[in-house]
C-alpha positions as CSV (number, residue, x, y, z in Angstrom):
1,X,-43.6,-16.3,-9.0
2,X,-45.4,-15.2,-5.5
3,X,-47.1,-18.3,-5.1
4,X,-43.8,-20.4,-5.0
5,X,-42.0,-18.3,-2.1
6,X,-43.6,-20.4,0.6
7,X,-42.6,-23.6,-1.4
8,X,-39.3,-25.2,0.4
9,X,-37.2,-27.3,-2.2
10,X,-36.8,-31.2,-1.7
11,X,-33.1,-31.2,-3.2
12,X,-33.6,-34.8,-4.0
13,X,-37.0,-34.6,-6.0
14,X,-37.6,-31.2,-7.4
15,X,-38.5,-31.4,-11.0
16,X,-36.8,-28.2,-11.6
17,X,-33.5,-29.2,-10.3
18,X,-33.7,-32.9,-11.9
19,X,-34.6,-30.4,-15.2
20,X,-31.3,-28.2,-14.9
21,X,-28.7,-31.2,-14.1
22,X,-30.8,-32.9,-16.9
23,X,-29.6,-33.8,-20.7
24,X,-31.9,-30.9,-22.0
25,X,-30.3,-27.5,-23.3
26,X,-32.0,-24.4,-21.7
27,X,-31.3,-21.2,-22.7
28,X,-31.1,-18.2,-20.8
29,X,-33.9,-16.8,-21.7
30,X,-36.1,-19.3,-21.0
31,X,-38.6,-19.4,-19.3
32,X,-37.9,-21.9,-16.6
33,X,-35.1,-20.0,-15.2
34,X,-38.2,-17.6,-13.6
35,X,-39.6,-20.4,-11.8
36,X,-36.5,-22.4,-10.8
37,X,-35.3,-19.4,-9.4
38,X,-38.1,-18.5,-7.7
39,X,-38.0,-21.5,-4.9
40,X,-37.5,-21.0,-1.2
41,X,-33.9,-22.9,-1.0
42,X,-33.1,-23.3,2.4
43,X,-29.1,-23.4,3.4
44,X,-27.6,-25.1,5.8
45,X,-27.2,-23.8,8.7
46,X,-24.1,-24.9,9.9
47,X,-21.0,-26.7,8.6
48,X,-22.5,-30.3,9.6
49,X,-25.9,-29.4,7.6
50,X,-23.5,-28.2,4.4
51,X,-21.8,-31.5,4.6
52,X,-25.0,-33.6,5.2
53,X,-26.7,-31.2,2.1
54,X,-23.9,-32.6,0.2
55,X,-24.5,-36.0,0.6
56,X,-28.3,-35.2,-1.1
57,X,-27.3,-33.6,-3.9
58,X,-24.3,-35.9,-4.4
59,X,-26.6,-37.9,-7.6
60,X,-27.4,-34.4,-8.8
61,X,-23.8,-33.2,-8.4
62,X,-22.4,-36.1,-10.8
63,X,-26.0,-35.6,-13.5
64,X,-24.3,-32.2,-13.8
65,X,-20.5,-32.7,-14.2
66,X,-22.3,-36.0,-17.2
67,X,-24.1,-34.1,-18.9
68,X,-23.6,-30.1,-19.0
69,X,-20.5,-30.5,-21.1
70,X,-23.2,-30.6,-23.7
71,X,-26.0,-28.8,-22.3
72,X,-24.5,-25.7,-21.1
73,X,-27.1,-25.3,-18.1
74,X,-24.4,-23.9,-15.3
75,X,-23.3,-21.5,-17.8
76,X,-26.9,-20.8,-18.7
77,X,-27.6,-20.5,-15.2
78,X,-24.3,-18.2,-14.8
79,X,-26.2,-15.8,-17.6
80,X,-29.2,-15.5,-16.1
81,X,-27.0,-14.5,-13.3
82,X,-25.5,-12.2,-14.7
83,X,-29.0,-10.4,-15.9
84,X,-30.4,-10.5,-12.6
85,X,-27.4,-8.5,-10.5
86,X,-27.2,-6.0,-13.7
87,X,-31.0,-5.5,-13.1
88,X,-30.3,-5.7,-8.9
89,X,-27.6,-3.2,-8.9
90,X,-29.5,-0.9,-11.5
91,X,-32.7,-1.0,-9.4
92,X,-33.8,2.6,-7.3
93,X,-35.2,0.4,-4.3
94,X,-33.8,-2.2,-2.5
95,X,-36.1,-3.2,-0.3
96,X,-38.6,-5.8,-1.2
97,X,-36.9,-6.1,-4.5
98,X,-37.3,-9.5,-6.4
99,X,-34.2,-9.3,-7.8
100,X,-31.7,-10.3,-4.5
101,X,-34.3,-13.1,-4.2
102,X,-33.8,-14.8,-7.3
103,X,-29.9,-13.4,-6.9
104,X,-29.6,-15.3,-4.1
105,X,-31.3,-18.6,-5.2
106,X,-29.1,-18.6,-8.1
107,X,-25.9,-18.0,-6.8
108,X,-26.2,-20.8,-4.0
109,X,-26.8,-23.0,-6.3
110,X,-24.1,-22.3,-8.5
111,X,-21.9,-22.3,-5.2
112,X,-23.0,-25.9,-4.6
113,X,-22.5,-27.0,-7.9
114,X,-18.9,-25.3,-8.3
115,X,-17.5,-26.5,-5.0
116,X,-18.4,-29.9,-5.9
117,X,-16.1,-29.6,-9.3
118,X,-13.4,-28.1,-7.3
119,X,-13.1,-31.0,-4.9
120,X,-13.6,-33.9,-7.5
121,X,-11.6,-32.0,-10.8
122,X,-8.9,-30.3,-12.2
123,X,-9.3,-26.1,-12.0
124,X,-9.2,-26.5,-15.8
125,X,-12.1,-28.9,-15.3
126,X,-14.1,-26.4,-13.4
127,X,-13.4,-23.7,-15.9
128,X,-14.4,-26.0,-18.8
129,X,-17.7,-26.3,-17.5
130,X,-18.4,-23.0,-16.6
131,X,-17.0,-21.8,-20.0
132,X,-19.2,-24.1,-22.3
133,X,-21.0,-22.3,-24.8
134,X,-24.5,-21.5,-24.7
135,X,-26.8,-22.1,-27.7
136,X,-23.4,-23.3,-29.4
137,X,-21.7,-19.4,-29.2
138,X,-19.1,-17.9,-27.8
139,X,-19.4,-14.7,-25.7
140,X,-17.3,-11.7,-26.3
141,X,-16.2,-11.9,-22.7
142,X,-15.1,-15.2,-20.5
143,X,-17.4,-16.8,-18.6
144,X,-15.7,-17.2,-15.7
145,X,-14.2,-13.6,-15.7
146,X,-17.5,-12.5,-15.6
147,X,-18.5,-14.2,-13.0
148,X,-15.5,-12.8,-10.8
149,X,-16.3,-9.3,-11.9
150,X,-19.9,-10.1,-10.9
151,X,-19.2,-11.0,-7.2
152,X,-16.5,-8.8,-6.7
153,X,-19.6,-5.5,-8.0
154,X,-22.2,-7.1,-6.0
155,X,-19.5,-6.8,-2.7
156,X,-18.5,-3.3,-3.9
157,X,-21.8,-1.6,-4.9
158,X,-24.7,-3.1,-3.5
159,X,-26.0,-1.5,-0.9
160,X,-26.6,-3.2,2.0
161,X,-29.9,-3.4,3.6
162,X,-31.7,-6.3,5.2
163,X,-33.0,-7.8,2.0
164,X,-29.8,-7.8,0.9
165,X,-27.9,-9.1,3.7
166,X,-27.7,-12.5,3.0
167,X,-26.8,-11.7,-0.2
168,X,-23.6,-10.0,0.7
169,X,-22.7,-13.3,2.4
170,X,-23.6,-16.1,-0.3
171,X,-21.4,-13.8,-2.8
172,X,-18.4,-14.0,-0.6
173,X,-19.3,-17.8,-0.3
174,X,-18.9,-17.8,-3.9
175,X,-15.5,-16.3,-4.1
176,X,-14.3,-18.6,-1.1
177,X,-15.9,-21.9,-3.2
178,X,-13.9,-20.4,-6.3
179,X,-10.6,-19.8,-4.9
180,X,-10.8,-23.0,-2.8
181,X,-9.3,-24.5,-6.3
182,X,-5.8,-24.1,-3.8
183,X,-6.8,-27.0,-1.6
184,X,-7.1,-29.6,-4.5
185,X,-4.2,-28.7,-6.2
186,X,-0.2,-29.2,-5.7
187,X,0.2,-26.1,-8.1
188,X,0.7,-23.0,-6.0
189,X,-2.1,-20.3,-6.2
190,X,-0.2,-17.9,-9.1
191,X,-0.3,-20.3,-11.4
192,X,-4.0,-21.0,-11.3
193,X,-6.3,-19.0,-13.5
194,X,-8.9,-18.0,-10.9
195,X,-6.4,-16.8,-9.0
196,X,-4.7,-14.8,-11.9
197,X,-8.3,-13.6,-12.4
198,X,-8.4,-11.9,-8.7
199,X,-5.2,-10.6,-8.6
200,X,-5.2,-9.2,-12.1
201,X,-8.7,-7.2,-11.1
202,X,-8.7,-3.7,-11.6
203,X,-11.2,-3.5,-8.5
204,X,-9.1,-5.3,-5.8
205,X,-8.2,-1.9,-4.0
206,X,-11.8,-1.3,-3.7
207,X,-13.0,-5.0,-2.6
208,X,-10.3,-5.4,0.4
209,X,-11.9,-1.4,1.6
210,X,-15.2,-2.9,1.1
211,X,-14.7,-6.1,3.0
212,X,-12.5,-4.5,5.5
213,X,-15.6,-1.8,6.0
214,X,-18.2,-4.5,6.6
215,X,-15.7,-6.2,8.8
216,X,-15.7,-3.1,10.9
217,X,-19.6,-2.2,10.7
218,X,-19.8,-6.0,12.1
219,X,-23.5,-5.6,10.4
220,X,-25.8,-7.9,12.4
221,X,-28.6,-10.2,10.5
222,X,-31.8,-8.7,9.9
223,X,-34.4,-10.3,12.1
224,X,-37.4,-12.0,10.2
225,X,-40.1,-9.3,9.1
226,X,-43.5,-10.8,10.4
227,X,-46.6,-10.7,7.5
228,X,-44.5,-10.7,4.4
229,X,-44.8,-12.4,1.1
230,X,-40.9,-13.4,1.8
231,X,-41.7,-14.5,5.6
232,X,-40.8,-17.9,5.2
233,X,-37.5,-17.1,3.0
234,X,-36.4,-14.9,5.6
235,X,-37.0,-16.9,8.6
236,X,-34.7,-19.7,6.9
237,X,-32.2,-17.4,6.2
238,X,-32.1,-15.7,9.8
239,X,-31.7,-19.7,11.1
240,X,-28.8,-20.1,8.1
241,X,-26.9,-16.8,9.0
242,X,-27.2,-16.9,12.6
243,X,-26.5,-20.9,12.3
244,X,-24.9,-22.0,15.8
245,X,-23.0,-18.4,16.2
246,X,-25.7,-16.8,17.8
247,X,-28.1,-13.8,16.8
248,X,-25.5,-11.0,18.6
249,X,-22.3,-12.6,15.5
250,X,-22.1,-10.8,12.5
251,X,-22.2,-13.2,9.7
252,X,-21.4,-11.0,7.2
253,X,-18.3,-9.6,9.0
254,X,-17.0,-13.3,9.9
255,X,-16.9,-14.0,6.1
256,X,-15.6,-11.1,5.1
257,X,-12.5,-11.3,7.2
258,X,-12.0,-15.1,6.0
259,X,-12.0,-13.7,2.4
260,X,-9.2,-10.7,3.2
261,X,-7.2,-13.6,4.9
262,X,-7.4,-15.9,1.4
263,X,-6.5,-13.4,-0.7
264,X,-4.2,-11.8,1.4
265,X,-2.1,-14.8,1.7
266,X,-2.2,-16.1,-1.1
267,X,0.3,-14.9,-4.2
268,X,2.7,-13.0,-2.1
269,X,4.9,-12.6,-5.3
270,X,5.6,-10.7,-7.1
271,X,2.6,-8.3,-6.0
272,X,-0.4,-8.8,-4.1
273,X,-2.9,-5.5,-4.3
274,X,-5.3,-7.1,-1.5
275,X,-1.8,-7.5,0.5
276,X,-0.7,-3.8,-0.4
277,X,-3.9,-2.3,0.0
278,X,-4.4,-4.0,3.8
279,X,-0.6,-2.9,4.9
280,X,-1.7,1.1,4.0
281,X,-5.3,1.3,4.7
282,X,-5.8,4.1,7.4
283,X,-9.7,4.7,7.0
284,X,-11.5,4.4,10.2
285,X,-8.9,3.3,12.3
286,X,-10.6,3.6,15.5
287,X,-13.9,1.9,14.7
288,X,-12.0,-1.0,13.2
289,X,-9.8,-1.3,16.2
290,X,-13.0,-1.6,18.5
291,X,-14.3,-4.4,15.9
292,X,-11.2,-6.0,16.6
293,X,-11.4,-5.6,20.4
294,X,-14.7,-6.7,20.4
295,X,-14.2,-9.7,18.5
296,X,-10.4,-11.2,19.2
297,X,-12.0,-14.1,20.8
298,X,-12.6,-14.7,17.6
299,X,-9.2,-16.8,15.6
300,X,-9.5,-15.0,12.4
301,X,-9.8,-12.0,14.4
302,X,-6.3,-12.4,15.5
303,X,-4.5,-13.4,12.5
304,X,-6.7,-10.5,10.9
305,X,-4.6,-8.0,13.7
306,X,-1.6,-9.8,12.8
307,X,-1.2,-8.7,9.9
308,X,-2.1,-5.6,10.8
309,X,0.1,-5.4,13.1
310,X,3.0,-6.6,11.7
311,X,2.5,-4.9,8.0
312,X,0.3,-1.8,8.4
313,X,2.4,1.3,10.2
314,X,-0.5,3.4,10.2
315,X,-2.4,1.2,12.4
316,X,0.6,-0.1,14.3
317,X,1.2,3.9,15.4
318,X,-2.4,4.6,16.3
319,X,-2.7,1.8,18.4
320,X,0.1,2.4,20.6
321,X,-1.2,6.0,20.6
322,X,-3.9,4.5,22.9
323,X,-4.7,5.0,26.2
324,X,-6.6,2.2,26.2
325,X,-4.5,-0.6,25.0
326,X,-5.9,-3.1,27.9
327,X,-9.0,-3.6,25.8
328,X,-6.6,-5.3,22.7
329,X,-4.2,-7.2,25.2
330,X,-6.5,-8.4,27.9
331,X,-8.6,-10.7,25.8
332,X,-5.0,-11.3,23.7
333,X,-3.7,-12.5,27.4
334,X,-6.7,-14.7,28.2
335,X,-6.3,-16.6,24.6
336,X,-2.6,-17.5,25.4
337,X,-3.8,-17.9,29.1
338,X,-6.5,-20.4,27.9
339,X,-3.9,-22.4,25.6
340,X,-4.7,-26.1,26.4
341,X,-8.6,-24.9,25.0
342,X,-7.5,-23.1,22.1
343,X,-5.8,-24.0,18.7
344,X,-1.8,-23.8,19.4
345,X,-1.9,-21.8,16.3
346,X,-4.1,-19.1,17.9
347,X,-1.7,-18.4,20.5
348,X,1.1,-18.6,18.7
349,X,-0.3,-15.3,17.1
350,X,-1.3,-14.4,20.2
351,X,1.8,-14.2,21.3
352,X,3.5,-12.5,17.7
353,X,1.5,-9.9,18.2
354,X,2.5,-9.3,22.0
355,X,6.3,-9.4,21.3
356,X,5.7,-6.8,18.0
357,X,3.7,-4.4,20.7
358,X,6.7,-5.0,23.4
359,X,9.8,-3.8,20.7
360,X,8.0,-0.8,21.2
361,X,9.4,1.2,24.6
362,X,6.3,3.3,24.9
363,X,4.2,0.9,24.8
364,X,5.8,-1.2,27.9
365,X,5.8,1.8,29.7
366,X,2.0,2.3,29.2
367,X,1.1,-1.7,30.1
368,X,3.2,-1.2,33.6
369,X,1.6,1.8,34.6
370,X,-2.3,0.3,33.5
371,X,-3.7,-0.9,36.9
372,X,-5.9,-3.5,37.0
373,X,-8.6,-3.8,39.4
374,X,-8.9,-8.0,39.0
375,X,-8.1,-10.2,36.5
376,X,-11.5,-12.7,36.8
377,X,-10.0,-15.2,34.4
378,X,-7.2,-15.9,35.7
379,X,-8.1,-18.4,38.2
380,X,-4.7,-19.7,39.5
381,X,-5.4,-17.3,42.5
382,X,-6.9,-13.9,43.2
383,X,-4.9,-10.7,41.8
384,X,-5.8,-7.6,42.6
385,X,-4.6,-4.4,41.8
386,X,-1.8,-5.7,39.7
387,X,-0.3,-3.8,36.3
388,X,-1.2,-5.2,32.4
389,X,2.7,-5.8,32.5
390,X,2.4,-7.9,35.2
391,X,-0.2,-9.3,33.9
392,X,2.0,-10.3,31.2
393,X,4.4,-11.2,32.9
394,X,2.3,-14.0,34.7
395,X,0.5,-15.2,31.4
396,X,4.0,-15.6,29.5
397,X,5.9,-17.1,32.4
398,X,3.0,-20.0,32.7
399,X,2.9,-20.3,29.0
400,X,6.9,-21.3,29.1
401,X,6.6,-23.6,32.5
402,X,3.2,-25.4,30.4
403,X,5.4,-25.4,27.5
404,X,8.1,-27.4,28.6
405,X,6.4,-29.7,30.2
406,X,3.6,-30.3,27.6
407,X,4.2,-29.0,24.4
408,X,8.1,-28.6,24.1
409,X,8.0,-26.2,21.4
410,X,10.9,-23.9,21.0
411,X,9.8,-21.2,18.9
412,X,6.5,-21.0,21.8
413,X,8.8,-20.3,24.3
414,X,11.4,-18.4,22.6
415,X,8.2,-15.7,21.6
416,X,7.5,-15.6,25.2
417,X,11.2,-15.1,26.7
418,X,11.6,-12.3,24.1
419,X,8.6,-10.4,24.9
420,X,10.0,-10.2,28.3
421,X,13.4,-9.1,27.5
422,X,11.2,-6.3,25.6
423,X,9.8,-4.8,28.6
424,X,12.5,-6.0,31.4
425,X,14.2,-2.6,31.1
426,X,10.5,-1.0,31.9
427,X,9.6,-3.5,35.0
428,X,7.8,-1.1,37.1
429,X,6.4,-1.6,40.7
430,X,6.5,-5.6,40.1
431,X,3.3,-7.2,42.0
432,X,4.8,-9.6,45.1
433,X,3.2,-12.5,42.8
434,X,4.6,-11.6,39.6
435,X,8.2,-11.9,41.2
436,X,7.1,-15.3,42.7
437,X,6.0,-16.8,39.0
438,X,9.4,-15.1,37.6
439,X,11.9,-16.2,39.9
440,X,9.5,-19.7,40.5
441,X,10.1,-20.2,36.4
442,X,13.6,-20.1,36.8
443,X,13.5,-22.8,39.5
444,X,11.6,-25.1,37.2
445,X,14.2,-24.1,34.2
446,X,17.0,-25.0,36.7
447,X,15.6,-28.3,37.7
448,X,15.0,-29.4,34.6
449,X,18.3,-27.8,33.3
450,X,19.8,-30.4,35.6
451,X,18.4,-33.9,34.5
452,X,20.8,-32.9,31.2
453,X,18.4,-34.7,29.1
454,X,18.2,-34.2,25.4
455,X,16.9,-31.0,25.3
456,X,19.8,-28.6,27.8
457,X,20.9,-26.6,24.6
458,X,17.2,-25.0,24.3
459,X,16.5,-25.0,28.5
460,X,20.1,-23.3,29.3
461,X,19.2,-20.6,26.2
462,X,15.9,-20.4,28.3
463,X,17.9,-19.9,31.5
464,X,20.4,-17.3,29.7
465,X,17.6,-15.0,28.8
466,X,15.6,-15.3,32.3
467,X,19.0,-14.4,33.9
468,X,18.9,-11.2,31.6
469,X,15.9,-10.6,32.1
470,X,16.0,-10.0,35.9
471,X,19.5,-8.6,35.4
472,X,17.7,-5.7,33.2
473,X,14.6,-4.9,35.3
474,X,17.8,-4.9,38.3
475,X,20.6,-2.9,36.3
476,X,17.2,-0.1,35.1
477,X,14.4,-0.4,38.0
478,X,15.6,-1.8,41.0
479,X,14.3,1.0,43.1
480,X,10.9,0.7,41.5
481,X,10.7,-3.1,42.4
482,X,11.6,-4.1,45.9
483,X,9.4,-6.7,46.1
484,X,11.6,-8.4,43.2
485,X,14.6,-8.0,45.5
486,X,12.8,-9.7,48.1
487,X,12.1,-12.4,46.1
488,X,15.5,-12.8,45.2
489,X,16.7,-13.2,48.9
490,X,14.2,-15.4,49.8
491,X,15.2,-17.3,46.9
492,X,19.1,-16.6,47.0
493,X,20.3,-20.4,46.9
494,X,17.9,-21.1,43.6
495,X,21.2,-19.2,42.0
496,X,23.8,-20.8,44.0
497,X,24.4,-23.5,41.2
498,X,25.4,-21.1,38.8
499,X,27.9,-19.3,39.6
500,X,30.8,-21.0,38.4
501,X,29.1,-22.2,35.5
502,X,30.7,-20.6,32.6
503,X,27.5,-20.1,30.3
504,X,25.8,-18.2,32.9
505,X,29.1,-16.4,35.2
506,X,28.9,-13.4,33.4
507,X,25.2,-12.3,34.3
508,X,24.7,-13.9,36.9
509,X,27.7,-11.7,38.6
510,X,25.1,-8.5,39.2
511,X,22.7,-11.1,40.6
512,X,24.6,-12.1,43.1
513,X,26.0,-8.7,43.7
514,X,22.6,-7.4,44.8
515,X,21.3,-10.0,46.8
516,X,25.5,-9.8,48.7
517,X,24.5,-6.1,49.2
518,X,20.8,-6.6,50.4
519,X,21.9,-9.7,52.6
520,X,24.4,-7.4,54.5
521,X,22.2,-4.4,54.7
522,X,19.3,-6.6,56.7
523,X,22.1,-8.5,58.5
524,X,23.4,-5.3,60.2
525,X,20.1,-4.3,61.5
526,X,19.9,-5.1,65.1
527,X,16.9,-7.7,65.4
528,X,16.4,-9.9,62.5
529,X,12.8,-9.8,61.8
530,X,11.0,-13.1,60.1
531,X,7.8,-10.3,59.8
532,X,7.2,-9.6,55.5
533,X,6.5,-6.3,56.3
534,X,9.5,-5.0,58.4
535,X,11.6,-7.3,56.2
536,X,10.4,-5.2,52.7
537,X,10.2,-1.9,54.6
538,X,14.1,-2.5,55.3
539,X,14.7,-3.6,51.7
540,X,13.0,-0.3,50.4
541,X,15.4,1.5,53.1
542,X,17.8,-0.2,51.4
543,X,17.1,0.5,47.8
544,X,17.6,3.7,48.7
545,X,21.3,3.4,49.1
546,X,21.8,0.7,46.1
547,X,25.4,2.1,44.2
548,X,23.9,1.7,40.6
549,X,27.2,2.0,39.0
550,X,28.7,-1.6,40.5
551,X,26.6,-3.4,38.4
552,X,28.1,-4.4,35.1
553,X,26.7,-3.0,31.8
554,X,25.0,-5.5,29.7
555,X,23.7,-4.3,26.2
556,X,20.1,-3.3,26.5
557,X,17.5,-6.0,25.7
558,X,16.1,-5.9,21.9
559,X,14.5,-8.9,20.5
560,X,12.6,-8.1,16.9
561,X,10.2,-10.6,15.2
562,X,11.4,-11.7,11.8
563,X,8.8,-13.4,9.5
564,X,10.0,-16.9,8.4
565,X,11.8,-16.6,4.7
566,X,8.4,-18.4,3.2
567,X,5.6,-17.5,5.5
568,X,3.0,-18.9,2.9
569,X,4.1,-22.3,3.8
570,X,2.7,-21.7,7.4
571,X,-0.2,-18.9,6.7
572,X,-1.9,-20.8,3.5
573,X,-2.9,-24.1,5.5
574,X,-3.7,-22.2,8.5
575,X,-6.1,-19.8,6.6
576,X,-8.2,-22.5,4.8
577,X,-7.8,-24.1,8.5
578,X,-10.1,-21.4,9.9
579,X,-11.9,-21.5,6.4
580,X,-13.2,-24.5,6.9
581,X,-13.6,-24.5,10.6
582,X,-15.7,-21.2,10.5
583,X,-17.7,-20.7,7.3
584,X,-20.2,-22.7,8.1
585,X,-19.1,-24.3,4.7
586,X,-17.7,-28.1,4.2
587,X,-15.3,-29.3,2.4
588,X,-14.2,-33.0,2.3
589,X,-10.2,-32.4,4.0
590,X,-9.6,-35.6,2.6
591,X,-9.1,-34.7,-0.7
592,X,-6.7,-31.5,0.3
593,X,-3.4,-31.5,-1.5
594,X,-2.0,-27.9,0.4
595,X,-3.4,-28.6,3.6
């Protein structure tokens, strides 16, 4: 067995692989298995070398689907399997062990072989030929349950260590390969067996801890040991797991999170116990909010807060109990701010998350009174010493102006005008700029509000809640933002068009009730100064003496996000979406049925 480990496999003309796809019956205790297993196999590395390993095991692929119907071979194989991780999870010593070797050898090749039946076959198919009996008799248990409860132990109780490393990841490759029976179907997931078989496991609690835990360990590969039997193995497995991501990405943790995302979104009725036990898992919650932090450039990453977020109370409260909330909303801010580079559906949970974060009051507090030094990314111009809430306020404004004119996408815009109803109550010490970009928006709203074209229903709702907007931060902060009332003289005529216009009369009353009062404060002073600075130091003056009580009372600002009635319809396709994108696994989207 030794002598083989520097032997690479030539998929196309190995005798032991033409053997095993072959019309010859081979038992599980045979022999062979020992040396088949015992091959260096050397996985792709990336998504393009999966597809192009594909195409060379393609005639291999279809020898197996003719002929082990009656030879049993990938059951076999499944048996042998099963021996080997009773044997690895039994063993004392990890380290240098045999056994994840051979584990490993044998379970990506049973991945290749079972992802090719899932995208050319029925599930029933799939399960037919992993079910086929061996030596003509029927276990006492099913095949493919087995296998299920195999993967799902080898997650839960192997340990992990470097020799085992990439074994963690090929046994979540399995489960992804098994439940991508979704994509090639137009049955939904809870009527499929395999699915059945994961949501029916007695071990699911303890699975969606174990993969949320290596999640947040974010384990890093092992780098190749120099002067061992298994050197060339493991330098082909530090190139397959580190692939084009880089040596500093956890591979482990990547694949983890795509597997909680599949299962969690997946089944949603009438339980799901990977759903249930995301939404109350309160272990670690600091170390997995730093993973997350540390990783949200990352798409999965933010869907994986989403939920999160949106389901899981525990974490919700302890992350607003941070004082340190810029290091989850600044790289949040530069996603949305980076939108024409990044999938529309990454900031569209970008954004989800935001307005969820902004229903809380404490938490706009906390973002307007975080000062930031610079913001280096955003490159539009230099801000310094500006608040995360202005921040905000800049990055959402954009996205709605870039919206409109690009995209036109209601519900983008609508998730960024409520976010900023959210906090307009809480507008605090308003950077000069920030009131430029606000006010500036509702110039471009205007402008476009007047062409009348198709589309004046969803630009005057847009113009109704910018109106509000300023009307709260003016009716609840006024004296706290000057340099908003500044920017509302200087830009006085901007509002002129609206005042007799019914759907805006009402708010837009207190608008033009401060900038009457300001206008007539500055106009009494003696000499009218064009100078910034004598000009705000009179409006603070000013501000001073502002009669809160004229203004009319508006109901406080309270927009709450609401899942869509069937969220799977959206959350499925996106999640085998980033599946296939990020696995480093291919599958041929041509054939997908759900997607």
């Amino acid at each position: 067995m030794g002598t083989s480990a520097s032997q690479h496999v030539d998929y196309a003309t190995n005798e032991y692989l033409i053997r095993f796809v072959g019309k010859e019956s081979i038992s599980p205790n045979n022999p062979f298995w020992n040396r088949f297993l015992s091959f260096t196999l050397k996985p792709p590395a990336t998504r393009t070398d999966d597809e192009t390993l594909i195409q060379k095991i393609l005639p291999m692929c279809e020898a197996l689907r003719e002929n082990n119907l009656q030879t049993g071979n990938l059951a076999s194989l499944l048996h042998v399997l099963f021996n080997l991780s009773s044997q690895l999870l039994g063993s004392a010593e990890m380290e240098n062990n045999m056994f994840s070797w051979q584990t490993f050898n044998g379970l990506f090749i049973v991945r290749c072989f079972t992802k090719y039946l899932v995208q050319t076959g029925k599930e029933a198919d799939l399960i037919r030929h992993i079910e086929t009996k061996v030596n003509g008799k029927d276990g006492d248990e099913s095949v493919l349950n087995r296998y299920v409860n195999t993967l799902i132990d080898l997650i839960i109780y192997m340990p992990l260590v470097d020799l085992t490393y990439e074994l963690h990841v090929e046994t979540i490759n399995c489960l992804l390969v098994l439940l991508s029976v979704q994509l090639f179907t137009t049955q939904s997931a809870d009527q499929l067996q395999i699915y059945r078989l994961m949501m029916e496991n007695d071990r699911a609690e303890k699975l969606s801890i174990a993969l949320v835990q290596r999640y947040v360990q974010q384990p890093k590969p092992p780098p190749p040991p120099g002067g061992s039997l298994l050197l060339g193995f493991a330098s082909d497995v530090w190139s397959y797991l580190t692939g084009a991501q880089g040596p500093e990405t956890s591979t482990l943790a990547n694949q983890a999170v795509l597997l909680v995302l599949v299962l969690i979104n997946h089944c949603s009725n009438p339980r799901n116990p990977y759903r249930e036990t995301l939404c109350s898992y309160s272990d670690n919650l600091g170390n997995l909010l730093t993973s997350i932090c540390a990783t949200l450039d990352r798409e999965e990453t933010t869907l994986f807060l989403y939920h999160l977020v949106h389901r899981n109370l525990n974490f919700k409260t302890y992350l607003l109990s941070r004082s340190d909330i810029e290091s989850l909303v600044l790289p949040m801010l530069c996603s949305v701010y980076n939108a024409p580079d990044n999938n529309c559906h990454h900031v569209y949970m970008s954004l989800i998350i935001l307005l969820i974060l902004t229903e809380d009051p404490l938490f706009n507090k906390t973002i307007h009174s975080t000062m930031l030094k610079s913001v280096p990314w955003y490159t539009e111009r230099m801000v310094l010493d500006i608040s995360l809430g202005g921040l905000l306020i800049l990055v959402t404004t954009r996205t709605v102006q870039y919206n409109l004119l690009k995209m036109r996408d209601k519900y983008l815009h609508t998730n960024c005008l409520a976010a900023l109803a959210n906090m307009s109550s809480q507008f605090y010490q308003l950077h000069p700029y920030v009131c430029q970009r606000l006010i500036g928006l509702f110039q471009v709203l205007a402008k476009t509000h007047a062409r009348a074209n198709s589309e004046q229903a969803t630009v005057q709702e847009a113009l109704r809640i910018l109106l509000e907007v300023i009307n709260s931060c003016l009716s609840h902060q006024l004296i706290h933002n000057t340099n908003l009332v500044y920017t509302l003289l200087y830009k006085r005529q901007v509002f002129e068009p609206f005042q007799q216009d019914p759907a805006f009369q009402d708010v837009i009353q207190n608008i033009n009730m401060v900038i009457d009062f300001f206008t007539s404060k500055l106009e009494k002073e003696e000499s009218q100064s064009t100078d910034v600075n004598v000009v705000m130091s009179r409006v603070q003056q000013a501000a001073i003496q502002w009669p809160t009580e004229r203004l009319k009372k508006f109901p406080e600002l309270k927009f709450k996000y609401v899942e869509e009635d069937k969220p799977e319809e959206f959350f499925i396709p996106y999640v085998w979406s980033l599946v296939s994108q990020l696995s480093n696994m291919y599958w041929d989207s041509a054939l997908f049925k759900q997607c």
